[in-house]
C-alpha positions in Angstrom: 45.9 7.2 7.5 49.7 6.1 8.1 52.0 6.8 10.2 56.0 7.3 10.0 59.2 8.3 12.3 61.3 11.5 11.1 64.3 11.6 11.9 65.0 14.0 14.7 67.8 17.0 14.4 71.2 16.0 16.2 70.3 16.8 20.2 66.7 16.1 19.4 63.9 12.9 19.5 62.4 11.7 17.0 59.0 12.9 16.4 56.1 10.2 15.8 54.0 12.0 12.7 50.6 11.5 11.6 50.0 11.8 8.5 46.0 11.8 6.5 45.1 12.0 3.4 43.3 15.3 2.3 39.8 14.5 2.1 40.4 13.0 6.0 41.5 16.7 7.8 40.0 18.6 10.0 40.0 21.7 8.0 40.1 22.5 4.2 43.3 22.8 1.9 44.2 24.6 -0.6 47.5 25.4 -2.5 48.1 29.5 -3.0 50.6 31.1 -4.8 52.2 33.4 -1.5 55.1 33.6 0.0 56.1 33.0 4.0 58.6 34.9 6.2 59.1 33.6 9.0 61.1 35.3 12.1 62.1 34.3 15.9 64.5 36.4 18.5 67.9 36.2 17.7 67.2 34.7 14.6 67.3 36.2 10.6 64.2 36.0 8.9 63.8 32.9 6.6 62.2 33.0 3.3 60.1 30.4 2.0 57.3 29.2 0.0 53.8 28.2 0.8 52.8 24.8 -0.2 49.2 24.8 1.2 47.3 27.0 4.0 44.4 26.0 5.6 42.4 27.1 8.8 44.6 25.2 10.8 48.2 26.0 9.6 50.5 25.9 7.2 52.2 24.1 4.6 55.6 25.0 3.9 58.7 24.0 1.4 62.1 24.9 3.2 65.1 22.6 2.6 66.7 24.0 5.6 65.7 21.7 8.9 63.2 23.4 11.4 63.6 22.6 15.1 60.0 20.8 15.8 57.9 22.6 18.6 59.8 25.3 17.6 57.7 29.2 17.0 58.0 31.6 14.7 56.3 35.0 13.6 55.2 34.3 10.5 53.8 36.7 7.6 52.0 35.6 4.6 52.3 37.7 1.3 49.4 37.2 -0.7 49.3 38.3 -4.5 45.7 38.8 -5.6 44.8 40.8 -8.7 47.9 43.5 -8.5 47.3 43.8 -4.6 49.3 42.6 -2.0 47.7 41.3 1.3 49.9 40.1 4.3 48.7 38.3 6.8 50.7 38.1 10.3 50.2 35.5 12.8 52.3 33.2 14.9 53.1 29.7 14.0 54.1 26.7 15.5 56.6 23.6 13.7 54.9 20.5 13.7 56.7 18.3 11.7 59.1 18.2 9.0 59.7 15.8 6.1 63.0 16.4 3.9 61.4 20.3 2.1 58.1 19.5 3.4 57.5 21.3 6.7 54.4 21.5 8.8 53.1 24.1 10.8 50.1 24.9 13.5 48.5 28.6 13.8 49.2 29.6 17.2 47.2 33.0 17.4 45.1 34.1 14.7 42.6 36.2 15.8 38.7 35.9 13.9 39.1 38.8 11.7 42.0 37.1 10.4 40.6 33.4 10.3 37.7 35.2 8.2 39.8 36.7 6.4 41.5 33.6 5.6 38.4 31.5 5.2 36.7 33.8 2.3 40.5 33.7 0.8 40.1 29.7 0.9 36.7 29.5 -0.3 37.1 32.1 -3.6 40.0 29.8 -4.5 37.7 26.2 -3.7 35.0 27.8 -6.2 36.5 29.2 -8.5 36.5 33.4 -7.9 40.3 33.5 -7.4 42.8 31.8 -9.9 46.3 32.6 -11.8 47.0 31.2 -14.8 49.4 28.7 -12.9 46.2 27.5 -10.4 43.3 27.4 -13.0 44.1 23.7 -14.0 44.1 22.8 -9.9 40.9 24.5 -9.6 39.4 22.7 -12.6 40.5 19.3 -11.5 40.4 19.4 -7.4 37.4 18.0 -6.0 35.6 20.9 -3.6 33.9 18.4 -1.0 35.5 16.6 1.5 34.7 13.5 1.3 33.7 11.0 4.2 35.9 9.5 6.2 36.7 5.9 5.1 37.1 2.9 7.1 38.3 0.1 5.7 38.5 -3.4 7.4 39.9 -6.7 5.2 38.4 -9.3 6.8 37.7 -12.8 5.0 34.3 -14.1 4.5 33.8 -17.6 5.7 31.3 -20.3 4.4 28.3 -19.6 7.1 29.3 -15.6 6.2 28.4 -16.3 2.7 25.6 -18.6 3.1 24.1 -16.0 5.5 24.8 -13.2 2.5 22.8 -15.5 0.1 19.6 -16.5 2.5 19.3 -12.4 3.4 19.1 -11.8 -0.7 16.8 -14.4 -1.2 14.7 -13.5 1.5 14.4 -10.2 0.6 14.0 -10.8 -3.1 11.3 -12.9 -2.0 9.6 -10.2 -0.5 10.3 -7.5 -3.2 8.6 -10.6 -5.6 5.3 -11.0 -2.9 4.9 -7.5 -2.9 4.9 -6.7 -6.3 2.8 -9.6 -6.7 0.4 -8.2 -4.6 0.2 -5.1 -5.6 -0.2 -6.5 -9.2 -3.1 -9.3 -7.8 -4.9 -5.9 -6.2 -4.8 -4.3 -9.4 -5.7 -7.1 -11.1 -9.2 -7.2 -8.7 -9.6 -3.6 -8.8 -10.2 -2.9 -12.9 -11.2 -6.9 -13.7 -13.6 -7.6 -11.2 -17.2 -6.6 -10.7 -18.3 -8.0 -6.9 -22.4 -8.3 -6.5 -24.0 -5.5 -4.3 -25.9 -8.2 -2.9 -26.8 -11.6 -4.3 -28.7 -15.1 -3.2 -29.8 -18.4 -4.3 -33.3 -18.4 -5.9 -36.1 -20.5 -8.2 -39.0 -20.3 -9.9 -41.1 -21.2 -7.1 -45.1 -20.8 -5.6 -45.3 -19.5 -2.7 -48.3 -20.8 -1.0 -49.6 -17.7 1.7 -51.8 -17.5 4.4 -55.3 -16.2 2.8 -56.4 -14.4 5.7 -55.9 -14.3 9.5 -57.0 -17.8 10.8 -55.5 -21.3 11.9 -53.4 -23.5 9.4 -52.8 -26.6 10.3 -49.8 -28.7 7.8 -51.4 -32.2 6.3 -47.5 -33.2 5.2 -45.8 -35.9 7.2 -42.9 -35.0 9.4 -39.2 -34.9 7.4 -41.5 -34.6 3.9 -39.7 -32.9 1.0 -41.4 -33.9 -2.3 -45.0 -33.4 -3.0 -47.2 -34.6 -6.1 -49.9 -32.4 -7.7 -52.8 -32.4 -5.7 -51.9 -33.3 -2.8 -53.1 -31.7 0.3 -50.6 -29.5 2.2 -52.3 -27.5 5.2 -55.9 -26.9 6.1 -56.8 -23.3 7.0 -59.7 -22.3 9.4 -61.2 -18.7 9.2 -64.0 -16.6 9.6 -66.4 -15.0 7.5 -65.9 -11.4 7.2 -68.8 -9.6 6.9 -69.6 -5.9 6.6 -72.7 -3.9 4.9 -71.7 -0.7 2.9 -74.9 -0.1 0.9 -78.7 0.0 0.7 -78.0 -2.9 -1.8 -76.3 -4.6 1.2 -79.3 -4.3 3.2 -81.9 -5.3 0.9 -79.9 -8.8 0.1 -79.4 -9.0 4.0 -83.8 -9.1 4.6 -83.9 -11.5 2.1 -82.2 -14.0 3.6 -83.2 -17.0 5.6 -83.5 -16.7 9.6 -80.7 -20.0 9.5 -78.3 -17.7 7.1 -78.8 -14.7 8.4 -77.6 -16.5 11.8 -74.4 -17.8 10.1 -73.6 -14.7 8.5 -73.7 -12.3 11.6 -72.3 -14.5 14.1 -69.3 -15.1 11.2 -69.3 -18.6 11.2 -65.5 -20.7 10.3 -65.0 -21.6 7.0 -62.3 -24.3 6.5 -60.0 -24.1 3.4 -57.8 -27.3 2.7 -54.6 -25.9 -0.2 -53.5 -28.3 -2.4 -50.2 -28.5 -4.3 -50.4 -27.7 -7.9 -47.4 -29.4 -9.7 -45.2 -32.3 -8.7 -42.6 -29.9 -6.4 -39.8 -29.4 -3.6 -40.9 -28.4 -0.3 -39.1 -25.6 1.4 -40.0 -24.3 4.8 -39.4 -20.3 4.8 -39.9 -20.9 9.2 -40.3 -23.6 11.1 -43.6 -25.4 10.1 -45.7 -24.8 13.2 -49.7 -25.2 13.5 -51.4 -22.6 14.6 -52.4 -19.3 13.8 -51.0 -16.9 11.3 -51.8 -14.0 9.5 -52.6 -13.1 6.1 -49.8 -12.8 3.3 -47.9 -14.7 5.8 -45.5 -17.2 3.6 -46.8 -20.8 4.6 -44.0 -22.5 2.3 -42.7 -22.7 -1.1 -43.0 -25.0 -3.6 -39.9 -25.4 -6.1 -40.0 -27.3 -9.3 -38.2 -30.4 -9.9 -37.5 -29.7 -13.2 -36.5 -26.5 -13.1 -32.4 -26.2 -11.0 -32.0 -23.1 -8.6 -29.9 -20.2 -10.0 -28.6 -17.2 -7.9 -29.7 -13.7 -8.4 -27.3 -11.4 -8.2 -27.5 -7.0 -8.3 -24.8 -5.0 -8.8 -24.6 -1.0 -9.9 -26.1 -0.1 -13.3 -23.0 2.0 -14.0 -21.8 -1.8 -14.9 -23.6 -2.4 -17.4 -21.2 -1.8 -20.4 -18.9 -4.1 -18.8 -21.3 -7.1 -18.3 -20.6 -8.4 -21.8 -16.6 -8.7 -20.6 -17.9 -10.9 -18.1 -15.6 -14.3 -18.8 -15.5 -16.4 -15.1 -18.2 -16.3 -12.7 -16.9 -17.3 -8.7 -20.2 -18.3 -6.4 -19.4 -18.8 -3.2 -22.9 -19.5 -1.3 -22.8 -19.2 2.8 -23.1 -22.6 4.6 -21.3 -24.6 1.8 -17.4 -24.9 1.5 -17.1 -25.6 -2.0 -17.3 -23.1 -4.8 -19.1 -23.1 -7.9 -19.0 -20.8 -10.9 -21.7 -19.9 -13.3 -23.0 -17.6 -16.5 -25.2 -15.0 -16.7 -28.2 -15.8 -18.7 -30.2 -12.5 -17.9 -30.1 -9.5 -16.7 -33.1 -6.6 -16.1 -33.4 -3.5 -14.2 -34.0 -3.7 -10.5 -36.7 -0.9 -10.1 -37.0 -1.5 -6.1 -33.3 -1.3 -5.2 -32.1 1.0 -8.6 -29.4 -1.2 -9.9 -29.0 -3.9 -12.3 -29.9 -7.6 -12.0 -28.5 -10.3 -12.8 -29.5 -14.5 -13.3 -26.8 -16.7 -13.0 -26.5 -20.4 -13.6 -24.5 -22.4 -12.0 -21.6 -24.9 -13.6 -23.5 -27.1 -11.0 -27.1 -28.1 -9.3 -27.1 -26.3 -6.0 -28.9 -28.2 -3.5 -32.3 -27.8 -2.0 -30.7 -26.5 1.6 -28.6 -23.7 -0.6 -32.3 -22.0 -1.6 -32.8 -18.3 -0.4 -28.8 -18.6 0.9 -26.6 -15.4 0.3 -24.1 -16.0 -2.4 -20.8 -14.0 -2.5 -20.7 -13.3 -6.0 -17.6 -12.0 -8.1 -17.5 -11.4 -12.0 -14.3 -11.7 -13.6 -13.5 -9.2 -16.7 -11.7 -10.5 -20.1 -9.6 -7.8 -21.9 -11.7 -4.6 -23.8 -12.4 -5.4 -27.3 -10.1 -3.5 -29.2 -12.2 -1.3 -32.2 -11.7 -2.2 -35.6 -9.7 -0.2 -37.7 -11.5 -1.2 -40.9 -14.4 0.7 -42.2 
């Protein structure tokens, strides 16, 4: 936008004109090929050509000057297609620079102003053109653009370092996000996590034979035990029933001091012994008293044998176990992490799915046994097919 001073008429001030740029107006122009009488009281009519029209006034070319402020009757002969159309309203004289002269609608009425806004638009598309206007139409741009505001201002050194740390930063976060969109990726097609999974061995468990007493023959703190050594006595009683004439006949044919024992179901004591050179794990706290039968006394894990974890996960996974490449083991209770290989894997009939043995990289210690393990099996590449037959 800019501004200038036009010389006022002798008598007259000068008049302080704005002048914007096309794209910056209130109202659409366009350039028509019409002609402009204009009239006033007491004055003859003056003649002269449009330069643009819009909603909100006039362009003219007249060399002759205009009084500013000035109004006028003025009638617009339009040419369109072998018809004439003339459009009468009252104008008002805005400004005037050398044969350029602006003017202001006064009084145009709606039917007018539509008539005069479908005029405008045909020519802005396209629908009405002379041979004279086609190139304008062809070349004018038929948007008005937004307004533009420009400031010059220089940038100083804190502007610009402030310009770099806001691209860096956000860089950096473009980078972190694609890098963890491509990490989730990366875990969602090359990474099998166990359904469920914990550390095992090959071990005896030594259960309670019936309900009774037990009573633990290892010394307090005791972890390693040789064959044959005595681990807990057991006290229970004889259980006697009689289902059969057979049982009745060998019951008369016993002695009066057996026949006691057997109906009053005398105690029989039971001492276990251990029956390799093993680890002693505790499944519960070892406490003497009574338990009852198939409850687990303690397990006995040999030394010679390291734990391994037992791992399931879905038997759809099956075709991918052979892609297996990195094993992560991750067992509850320890903060290091160990990885492994599968050595084995069967069909878990009990739970459906498929399981899996895994060794360690590492011996697992003794207070890792019967731990859960977070287990994750990492996928190499598919092997492509060969192309040779």
């Amino acid at each position: 936008m800019s501004s200038s001073n036009i010389p006022a008429a002798p008598g007259t001030t000068a008049a302080n004109v704005v002048h914007e740029a096309i794209d910056e107006r209130q109202y659409v122009r366009t350039k028509l090929n019409a002609r402009v009488r204009l009239s006033a009281p007491g004055q003859a009519p003056i003649d002269s050509t449009l330069q643009d029209i819009s909603l909100g006034g006039l362009g003219l070319v007249h060399s002759a000057p205009l009084k500013i402020g000035s109004l006028y009757n003025a009638s617009i002969q339009l040419r369109l297609n072998q018809v004439d159309l003339n459009i009468d309203s009252q104008i008002k004289i805005v400004s005037q620079r050398g044969a350029e002269v602006g003017a202001q609608f006064v009084d145009l009425d709606a039917q007018k102003r539509d008539i005069l806004r479908y005029i405008i638009s045909a020519y802005l598309s396209g629908e009405i053109a002379d041979v004279n206007g086609l190139f304008n139409v062809m070349q004018r741009e038929n948007y008005i653009k937004e307004r533009k505001h420009k400031y010059a201002s220089a940038r100083n050194a804190g502007d610009r370092l402030r310009a770099i740390g806001g691209t860096l930063l956000f860089t950096a976060a473009g980078i972190a996000a694609l890098s963890f969109v491509a990490y989730k990726s990366y875990l969602l097609f090359f990474r099998i996590p166990a359904v469920q999974a914990q550390v095992s061995a090959d071990a005896q468990i030594i259960s309670m034979p019936d309900n009774g007493y037990v009573k633990f023959l290892l010394q307090p703190g005791q972890s390693e035990v040789k064959a044959g050594e005595p681990l807990a006595n057991i006290s229970t009683q004889l259980a006697t029933s009689f289902t059969s004439p057979a049982d009745m006949k060998a019951l008369a044919d016993l002695a009066p001091g057996d026949l006691q024992t057997l109906l009053g179901r005398a105690t029989i004591e039971t001492v276990i012994n251990s029956p390799c050179d093993c680890q002693v794990y505790f499944p519960s706290t070892p406490m003497n008293g009574y338990g009852y039968k198939q409850a687990p006394l303690l397990h006995l894990l040999p030394k010679d044998q390291p734990l391994y974890v037992s791992a399931n996960v879905p038997f759809d996974k099956l075709s991918d176990i052979s892609r297996v490449r990195s094993v992560d083991l991750q067992v509850f209770g320890l903060d290091e992490r160990f990885g492994g290989t599968v050595v084995d894997s069967r069909v878990d009939a009990l739970n459906k799915n498929l399981a899996l043995t895994i060794r360690p990289d590492r011996p697992l210690p003794l207070a890792a046994y019967q731990k859960p393990v977070a287990v994750d099996l990492y996928l190499g590449l598919p092997a492509l097919p060969s192309l040779s037959r």
